[in-house]
Each structure stands twice: as C-alpha cells, then as structure tokens.
N, C-alpha and C positions, 0 to 999 in steps of 0.2 A: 395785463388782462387779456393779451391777445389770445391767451388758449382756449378763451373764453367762445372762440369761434367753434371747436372743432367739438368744444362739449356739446351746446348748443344747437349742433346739425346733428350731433350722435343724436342726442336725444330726442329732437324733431322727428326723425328715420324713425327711429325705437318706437314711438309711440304712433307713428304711423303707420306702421307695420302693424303693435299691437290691437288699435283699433279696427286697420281695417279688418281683421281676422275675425275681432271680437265682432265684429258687426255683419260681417255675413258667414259667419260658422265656414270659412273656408283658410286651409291652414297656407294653402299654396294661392292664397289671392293675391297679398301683397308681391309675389315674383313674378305674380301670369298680369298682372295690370299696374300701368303707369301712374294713374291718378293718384294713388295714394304717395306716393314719392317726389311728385311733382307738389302735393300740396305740399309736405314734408319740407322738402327746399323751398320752397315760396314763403311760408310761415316763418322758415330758421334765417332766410338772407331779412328778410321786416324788422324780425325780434333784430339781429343783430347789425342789422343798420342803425337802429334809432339807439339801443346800447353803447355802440361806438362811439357815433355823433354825441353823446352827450357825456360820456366819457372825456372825446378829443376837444371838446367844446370850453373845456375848464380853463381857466385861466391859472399861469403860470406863476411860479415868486420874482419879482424881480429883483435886481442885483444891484450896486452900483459900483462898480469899478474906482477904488482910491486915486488909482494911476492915472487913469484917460480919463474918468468922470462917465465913463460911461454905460449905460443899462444894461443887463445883460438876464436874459429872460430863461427862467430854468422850467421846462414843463415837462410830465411823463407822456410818453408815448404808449398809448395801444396798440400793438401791431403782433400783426401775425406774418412770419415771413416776410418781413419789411413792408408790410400794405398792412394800412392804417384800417380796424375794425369798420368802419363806417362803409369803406370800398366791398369787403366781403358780405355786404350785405349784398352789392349789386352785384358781385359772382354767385352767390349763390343764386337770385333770382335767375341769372342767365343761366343756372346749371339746370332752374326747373323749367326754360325753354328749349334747352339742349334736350333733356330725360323726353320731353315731349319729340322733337324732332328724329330724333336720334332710336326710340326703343317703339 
C-alpha cells in the first residue's frame, strides 16, 4: 500500500491548487504563493502518517516451525522506497517546512 503515499500528496497539491484558485479567482495564485502547498504537504504527511501507522500497526500470522519449534511471524509491509508509510508522513511534513524555508 506504499503507493498509497504518492497518490495521496498528488492529490493533496491537486486540490490545493484547485482551491486556492477557486477561492480567489486567481489562475496563477497557487505558483505566486506558498501557503497553499505548504498546507497541501502539511494535510498529505497527517493523512498519511496515521494511514500508515495503522496499516503497520496490524499484527502478523504467526508460524510455528515443526523443526526448531519455533515462531516465526509473517506480516505485510507498507512501504514506499523501503520507508515504512508512517515515516513519510514526517517527510512530508518536513517538505512543508522546507516549501516554507526554501520558496
């Protein structure tokens, strides 16, 4: 479910974009001003922190090994680019102190 990251911040941006346009009749607001992209990430790393987290939160089947007698615990992984959905919720929040910092 880790692509679930990159839907998620699309559609965050999308709809922050849309808004803010629709909200002040200006077609080039969202490229001439921050704010609406910072909330944009701010909104998509929440959503998909607490997504993740409850995602990675599940508990796994476990196993038991005939041979050694011993457990052996099978769970899925969320992950995007080997970083587990819960962590890209706090890149993204950091990307909307970068957008702040940085634009």
């Amino acid at each position: 479910m880790g692509f679930l990251v990159v839907v998620i911040t699309f559609l965050a941006l999308l709809a922050g974009e849309l808004i803010s346009e629709s909200l002040t009749n200006d077609e080039n607001y969202y490229q001439e001003n921050k704010s609406p992209m910072v909330v944009a990430f701010f909104i998509a790393g929440i959503i998909i922190g607490l997504i993740g987290k409850g995602l990675n939160n599940k508990k796994g089947k476990v196993f038991i090994d005939k041979e050694t007698r011993q457990e052996v615990t099978f769970k899925t992984k969320h992950e995007l680019f080997f970083i587990p959905m819960e962590y890209w919720g706090y890149i993204l929040v950091g990307c909307s102190i970068l957008v702040v910092i940085l634009k």
